[in-house]
Gaussian input, Z-matrix of N, CA and C with variables (Angstrom, degrees):
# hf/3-21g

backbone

0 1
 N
 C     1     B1
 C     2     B2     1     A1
 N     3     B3     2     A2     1     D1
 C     4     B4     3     A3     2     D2
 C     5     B5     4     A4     3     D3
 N     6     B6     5     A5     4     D4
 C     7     B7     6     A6     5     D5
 C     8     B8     7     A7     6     D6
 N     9     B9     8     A8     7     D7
 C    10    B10     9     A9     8     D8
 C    11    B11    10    A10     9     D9
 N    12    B12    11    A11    10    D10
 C    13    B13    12    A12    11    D11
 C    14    B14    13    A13    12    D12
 N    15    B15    14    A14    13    D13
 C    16    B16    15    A15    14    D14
 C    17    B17    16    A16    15    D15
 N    18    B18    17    A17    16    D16
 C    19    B19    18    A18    17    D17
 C    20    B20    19    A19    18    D18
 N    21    B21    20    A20    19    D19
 C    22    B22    21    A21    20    D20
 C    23    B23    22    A22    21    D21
 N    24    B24    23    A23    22    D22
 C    25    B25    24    A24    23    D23
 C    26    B26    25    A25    24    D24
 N    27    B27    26    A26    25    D25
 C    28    B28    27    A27    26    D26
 C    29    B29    28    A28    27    D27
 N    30    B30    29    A29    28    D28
 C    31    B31    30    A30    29    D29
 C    32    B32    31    A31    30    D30
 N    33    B33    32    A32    31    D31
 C    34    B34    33    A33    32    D32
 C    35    B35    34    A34    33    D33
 N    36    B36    35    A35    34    D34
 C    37    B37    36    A36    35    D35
 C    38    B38    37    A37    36    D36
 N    39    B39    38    A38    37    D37
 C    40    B40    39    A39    38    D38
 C    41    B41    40    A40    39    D39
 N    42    B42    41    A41    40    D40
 C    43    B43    42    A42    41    D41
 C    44    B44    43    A43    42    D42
 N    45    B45    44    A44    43    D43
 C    46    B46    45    A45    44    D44
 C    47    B47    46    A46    45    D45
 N    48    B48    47    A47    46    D46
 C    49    B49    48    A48    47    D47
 C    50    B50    49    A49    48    D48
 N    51    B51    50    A50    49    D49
 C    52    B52    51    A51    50    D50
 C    53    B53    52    A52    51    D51
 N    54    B54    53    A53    52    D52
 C    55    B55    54    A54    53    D53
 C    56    B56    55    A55    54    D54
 N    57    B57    56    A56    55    D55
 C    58    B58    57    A57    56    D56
 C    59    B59    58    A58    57    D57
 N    60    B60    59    A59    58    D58
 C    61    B61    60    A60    59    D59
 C    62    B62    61    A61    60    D60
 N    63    B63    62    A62    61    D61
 C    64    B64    63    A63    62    D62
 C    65    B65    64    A64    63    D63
 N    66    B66    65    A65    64    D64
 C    67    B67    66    A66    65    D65
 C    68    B68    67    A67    66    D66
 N    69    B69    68    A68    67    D67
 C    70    B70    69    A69    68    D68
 C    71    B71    70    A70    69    D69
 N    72    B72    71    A71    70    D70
 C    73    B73    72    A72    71    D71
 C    74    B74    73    A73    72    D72
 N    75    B75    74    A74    73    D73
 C    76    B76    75    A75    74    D74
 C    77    B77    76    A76    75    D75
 N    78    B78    77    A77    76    D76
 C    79    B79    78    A78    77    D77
 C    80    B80    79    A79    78    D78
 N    81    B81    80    A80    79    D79
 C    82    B82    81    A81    80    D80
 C    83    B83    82    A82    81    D81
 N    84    B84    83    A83    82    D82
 C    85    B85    84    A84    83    D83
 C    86    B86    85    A85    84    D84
 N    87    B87    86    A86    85    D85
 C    88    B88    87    A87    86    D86
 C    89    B89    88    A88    87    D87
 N    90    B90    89    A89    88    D88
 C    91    B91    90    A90    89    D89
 C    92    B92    91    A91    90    D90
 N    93    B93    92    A92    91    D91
 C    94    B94    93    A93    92    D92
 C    95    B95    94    A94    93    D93
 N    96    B96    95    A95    94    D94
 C    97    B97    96    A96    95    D95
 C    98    B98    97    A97    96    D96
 N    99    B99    98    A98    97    D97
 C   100   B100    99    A99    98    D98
 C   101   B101   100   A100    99    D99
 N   102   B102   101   A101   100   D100
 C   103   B103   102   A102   101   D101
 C   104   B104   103   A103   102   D102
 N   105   B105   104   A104   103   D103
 C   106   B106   105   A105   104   D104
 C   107   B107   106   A106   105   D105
 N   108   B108   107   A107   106   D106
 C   109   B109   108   A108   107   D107
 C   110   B110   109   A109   108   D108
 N   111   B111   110   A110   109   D109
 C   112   B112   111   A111   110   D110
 C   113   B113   112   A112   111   D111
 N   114   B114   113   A113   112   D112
 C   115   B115   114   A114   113   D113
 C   116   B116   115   A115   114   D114
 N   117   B117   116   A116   115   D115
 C   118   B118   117   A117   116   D116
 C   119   B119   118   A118   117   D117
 N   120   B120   119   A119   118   D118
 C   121   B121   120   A120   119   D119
 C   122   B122   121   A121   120   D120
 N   123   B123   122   A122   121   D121
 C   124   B124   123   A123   122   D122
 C   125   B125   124   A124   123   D123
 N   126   B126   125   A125   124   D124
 C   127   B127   126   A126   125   D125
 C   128   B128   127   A127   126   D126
 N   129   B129   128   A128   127   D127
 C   130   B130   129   A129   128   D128
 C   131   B131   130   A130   129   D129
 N   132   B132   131   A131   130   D130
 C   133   B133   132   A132   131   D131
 C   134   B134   133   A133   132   D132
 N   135   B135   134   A134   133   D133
 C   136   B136   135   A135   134   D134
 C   137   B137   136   A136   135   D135
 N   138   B138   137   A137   136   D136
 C   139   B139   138   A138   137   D137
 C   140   B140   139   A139   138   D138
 N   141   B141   140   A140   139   D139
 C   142   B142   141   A141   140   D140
 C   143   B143   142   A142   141   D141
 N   144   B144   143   A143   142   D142
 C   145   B145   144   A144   143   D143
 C   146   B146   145   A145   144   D144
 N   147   B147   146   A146   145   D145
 C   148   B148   147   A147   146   D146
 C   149   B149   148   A148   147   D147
 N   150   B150   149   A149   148   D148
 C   151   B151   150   A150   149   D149
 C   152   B152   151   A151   150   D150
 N   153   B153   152   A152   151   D151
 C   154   B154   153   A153   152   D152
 C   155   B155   154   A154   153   D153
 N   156   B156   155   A155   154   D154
 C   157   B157   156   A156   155   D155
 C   158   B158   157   A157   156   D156
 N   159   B159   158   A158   157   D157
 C   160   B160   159   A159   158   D158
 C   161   B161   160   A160   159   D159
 N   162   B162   161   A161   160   D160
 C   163   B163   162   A162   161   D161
 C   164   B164   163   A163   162   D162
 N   165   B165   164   A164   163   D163
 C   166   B166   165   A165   164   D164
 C   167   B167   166   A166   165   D165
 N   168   B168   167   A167   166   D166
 C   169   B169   168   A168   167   D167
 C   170   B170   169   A169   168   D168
 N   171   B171   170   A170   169   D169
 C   172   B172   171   A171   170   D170
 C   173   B173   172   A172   171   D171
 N   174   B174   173   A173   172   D172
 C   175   B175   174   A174   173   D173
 C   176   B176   175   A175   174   D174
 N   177   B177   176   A176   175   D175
 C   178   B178   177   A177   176   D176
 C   179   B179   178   A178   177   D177
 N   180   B180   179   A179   178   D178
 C   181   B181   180   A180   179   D179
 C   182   B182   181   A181   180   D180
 N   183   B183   182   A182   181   D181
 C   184   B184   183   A183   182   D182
 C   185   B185   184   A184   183   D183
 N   186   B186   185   A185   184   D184
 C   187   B187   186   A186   185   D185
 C   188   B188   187   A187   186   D186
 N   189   B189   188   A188   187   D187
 C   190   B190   189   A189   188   D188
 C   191   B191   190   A190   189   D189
 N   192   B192   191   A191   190   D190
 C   193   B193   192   A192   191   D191
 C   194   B194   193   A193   192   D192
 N   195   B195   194   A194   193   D193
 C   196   B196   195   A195   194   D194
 C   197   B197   196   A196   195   D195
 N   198   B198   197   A197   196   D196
 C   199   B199   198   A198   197   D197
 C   200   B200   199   A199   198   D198
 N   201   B201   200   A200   199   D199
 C   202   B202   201   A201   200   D200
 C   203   B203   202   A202   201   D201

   B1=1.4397
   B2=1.5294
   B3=1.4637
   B4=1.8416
   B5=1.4171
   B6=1.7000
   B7=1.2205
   B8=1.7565
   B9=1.6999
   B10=1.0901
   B11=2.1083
   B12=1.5062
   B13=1.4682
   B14=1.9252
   B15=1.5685
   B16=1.6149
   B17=1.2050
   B18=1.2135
   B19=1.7573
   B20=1.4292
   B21=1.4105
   B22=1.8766
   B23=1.1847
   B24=1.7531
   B25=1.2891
   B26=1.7723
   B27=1.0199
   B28=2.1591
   B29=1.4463
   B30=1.2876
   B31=1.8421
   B32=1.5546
   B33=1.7003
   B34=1.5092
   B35=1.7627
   B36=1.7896
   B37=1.8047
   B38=1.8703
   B39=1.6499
   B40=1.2764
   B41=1.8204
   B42=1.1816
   B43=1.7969
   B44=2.0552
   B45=0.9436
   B46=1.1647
   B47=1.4486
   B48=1.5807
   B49=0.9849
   B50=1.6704
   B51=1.0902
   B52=2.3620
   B53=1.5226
   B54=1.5781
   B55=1.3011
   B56=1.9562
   B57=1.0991
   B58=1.3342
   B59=1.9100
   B60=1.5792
   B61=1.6755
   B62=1.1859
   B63=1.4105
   B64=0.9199
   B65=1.5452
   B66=0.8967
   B67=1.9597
   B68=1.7783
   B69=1.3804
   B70=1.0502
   B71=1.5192
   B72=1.0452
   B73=1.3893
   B74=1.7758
   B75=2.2429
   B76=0.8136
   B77=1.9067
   B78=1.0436
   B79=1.5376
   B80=1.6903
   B81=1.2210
   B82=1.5710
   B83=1.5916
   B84=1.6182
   B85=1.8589
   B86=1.2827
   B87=1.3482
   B88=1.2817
   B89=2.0902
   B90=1.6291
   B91=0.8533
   B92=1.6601
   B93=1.5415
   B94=1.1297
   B95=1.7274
   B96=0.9086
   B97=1.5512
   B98=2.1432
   B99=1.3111
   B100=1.7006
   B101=1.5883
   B102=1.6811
   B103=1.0416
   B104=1.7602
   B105=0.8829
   B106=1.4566
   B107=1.2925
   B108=1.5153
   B109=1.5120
   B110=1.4587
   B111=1.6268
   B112=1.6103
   B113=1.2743
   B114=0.8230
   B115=1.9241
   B116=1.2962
   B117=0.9360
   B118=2.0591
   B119=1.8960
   B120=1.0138
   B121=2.3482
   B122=1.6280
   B123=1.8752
   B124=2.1852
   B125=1.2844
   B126=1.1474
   B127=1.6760
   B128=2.1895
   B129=1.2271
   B130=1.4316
   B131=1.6823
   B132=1.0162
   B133=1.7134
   B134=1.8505
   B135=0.8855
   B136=1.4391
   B137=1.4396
   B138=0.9514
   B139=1.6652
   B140=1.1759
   B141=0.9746
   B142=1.6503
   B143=1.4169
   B144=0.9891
   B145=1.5943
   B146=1.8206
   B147=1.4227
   B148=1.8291
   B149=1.3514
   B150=1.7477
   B151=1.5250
   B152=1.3308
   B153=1.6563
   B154=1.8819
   B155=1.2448
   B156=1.3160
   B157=1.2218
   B158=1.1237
   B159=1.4813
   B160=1.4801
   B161=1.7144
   B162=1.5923
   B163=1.6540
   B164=1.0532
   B165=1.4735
   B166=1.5960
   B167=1.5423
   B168=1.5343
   B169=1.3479
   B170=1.7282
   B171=1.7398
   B172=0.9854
   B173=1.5403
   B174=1.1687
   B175=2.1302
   B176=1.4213
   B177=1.5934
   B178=1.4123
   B179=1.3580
   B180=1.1190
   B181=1.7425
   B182=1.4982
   B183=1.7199
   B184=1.2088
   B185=1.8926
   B186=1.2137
   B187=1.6731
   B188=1.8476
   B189=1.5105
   B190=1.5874
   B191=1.8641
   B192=1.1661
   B193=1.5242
   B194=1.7401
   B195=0.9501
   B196=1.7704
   B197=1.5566
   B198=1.1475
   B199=1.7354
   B200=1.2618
   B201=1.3612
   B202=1.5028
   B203=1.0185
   A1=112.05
   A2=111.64
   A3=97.85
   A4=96.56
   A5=134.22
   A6=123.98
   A7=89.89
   A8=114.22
   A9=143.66
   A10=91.02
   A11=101.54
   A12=140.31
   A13=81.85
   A14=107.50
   A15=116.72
   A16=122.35
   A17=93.36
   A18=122.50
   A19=106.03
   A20=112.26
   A21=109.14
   A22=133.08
   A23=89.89
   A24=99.42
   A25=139.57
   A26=70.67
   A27=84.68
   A28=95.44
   A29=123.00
   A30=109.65
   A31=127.65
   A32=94.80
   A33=90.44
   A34=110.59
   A35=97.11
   A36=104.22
   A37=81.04
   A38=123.45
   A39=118.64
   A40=122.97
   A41=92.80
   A42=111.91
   A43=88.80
   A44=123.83
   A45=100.39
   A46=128.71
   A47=117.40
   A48=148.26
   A49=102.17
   A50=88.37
   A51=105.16
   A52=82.76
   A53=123.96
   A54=139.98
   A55=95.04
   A56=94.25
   A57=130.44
   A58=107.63
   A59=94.94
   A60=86.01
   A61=133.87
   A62=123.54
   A63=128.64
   A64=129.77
   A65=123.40
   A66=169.17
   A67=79.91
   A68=126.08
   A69=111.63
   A70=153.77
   A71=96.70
   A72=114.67
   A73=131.60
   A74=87.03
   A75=88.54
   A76=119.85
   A77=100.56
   A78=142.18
   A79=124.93
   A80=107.02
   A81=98.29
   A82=122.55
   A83=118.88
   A84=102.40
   A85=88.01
   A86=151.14
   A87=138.73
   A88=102.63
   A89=116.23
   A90=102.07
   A91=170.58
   A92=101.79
   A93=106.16
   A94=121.83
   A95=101.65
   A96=123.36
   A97=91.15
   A98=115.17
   A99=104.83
   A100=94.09
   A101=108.53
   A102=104.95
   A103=106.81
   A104=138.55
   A105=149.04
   A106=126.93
   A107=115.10
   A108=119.31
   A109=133.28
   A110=98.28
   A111=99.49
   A112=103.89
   A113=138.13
   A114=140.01
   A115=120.64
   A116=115.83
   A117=118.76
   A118=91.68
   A119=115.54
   A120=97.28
   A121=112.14
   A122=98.57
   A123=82.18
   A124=90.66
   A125=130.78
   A126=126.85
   A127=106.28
   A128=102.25
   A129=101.17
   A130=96.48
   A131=122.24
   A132=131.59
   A133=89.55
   A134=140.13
   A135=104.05
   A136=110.17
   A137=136.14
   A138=130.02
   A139=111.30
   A140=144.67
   A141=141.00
   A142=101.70
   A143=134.49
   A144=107.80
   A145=84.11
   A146=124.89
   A147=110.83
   A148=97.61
   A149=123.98
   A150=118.56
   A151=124.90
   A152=98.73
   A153=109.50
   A154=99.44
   A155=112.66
   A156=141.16
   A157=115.51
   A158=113.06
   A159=136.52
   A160=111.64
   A161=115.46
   A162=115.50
   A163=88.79
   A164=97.83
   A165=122.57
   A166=105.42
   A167=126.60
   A168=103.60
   A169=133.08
   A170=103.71
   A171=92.54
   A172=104.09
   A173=113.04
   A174=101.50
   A175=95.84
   A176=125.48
   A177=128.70
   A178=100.59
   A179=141.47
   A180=113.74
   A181=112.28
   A182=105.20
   A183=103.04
   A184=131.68
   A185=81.34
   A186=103.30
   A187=117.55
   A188=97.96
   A189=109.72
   A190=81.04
   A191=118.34
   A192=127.55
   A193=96.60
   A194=113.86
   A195=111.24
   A196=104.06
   A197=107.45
   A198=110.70
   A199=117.61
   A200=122.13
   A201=114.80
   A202=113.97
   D1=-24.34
   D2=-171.55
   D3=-93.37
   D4=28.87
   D5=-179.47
   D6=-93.64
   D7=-48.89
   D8=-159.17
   D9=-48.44
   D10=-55.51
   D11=-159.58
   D12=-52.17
   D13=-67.92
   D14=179.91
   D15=-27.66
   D16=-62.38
   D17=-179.50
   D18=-47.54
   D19=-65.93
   D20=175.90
   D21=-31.55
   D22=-46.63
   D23=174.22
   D24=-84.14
   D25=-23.77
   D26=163.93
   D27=-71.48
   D28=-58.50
   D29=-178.75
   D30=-70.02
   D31=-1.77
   D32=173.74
   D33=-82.47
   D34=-20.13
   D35=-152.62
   D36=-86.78
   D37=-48.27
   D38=176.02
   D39=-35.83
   D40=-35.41
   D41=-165.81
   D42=-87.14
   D43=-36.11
   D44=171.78
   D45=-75.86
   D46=-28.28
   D47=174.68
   D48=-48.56
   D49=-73.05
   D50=169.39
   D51=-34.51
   D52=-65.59
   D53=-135.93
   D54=-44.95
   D55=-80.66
   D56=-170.68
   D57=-48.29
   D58=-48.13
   D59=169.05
   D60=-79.26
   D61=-15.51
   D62=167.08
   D63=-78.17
   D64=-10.71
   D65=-159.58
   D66=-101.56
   D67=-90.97
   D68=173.10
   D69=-48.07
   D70=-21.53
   D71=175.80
   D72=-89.83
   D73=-7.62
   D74=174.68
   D75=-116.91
   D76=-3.23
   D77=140.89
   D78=-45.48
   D79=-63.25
   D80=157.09
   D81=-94.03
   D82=3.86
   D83=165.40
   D84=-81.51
   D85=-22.80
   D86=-134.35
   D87=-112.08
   D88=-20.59
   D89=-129.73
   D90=142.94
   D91=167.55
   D92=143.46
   D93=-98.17
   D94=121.40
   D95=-149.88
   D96=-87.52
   D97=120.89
   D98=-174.16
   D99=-143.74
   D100=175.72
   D101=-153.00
   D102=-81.90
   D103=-29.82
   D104=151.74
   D105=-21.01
   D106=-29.89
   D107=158.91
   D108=-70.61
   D109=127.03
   D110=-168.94
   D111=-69.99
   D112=157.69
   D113=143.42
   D114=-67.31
   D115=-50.75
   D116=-176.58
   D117=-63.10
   D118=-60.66
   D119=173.35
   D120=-50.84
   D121=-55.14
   D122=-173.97
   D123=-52.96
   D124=-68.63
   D125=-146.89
   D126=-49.98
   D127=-34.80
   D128=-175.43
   D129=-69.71
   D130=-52.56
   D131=-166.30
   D132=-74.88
   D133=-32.45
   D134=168.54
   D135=-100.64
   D136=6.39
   D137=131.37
   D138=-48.96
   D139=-91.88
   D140=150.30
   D141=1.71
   D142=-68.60
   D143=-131.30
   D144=-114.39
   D145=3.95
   D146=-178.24
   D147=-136.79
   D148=1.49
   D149=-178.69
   D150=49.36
   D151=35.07
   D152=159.92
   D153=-128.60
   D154=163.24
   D155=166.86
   D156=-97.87
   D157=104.54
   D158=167.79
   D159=-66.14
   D160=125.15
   D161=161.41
   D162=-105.02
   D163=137.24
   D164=-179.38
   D165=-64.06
   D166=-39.10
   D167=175.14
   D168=-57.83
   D169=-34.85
   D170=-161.10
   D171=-62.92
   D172=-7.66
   D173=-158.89
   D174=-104.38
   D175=-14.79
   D176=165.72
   D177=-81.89
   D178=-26.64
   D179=178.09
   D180=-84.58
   D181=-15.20
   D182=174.55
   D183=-75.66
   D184=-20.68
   D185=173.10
   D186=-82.50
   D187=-26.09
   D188=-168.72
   D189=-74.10
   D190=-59.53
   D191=-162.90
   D192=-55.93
   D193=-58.74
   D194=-169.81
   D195=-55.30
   D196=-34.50
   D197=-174.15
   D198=-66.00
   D199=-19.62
   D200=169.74
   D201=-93.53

């Protein structure tokens, strides 16, 4: 079980990793980043314009975290 335990945790530090770059990346196509911006359009327009697929959480928890 503490191999299982390892594993979580490398995909928890990977998933922040996603977390954080994507947070950035969506931070500088955008900007100055204000409260008026939807997420479901940036996230469609940088699909479009960098050919990834943005989940809206990861770049909203990344913004919830910077904000405090």
């Amino acid at each position: 079980m503490s191999g299982s335990k390892g594993n979580m945790e490398v995909l928890s530090l990977e998933m922040s990793s996603i977390d954080i770059a994507v947070g950035m990346l969506y931070k500088n196509f955008l900007g100055n980043v204000g409260p008026a911006v939807r997420p479901t359009s940036v996230g469609i327009a940088i699909t479009k314009q960098f050919g990834i697929n943005v989940i809206t959480l990861l770049w909203l928890s990344y913004f919830n975290d910077t904000a405090e």
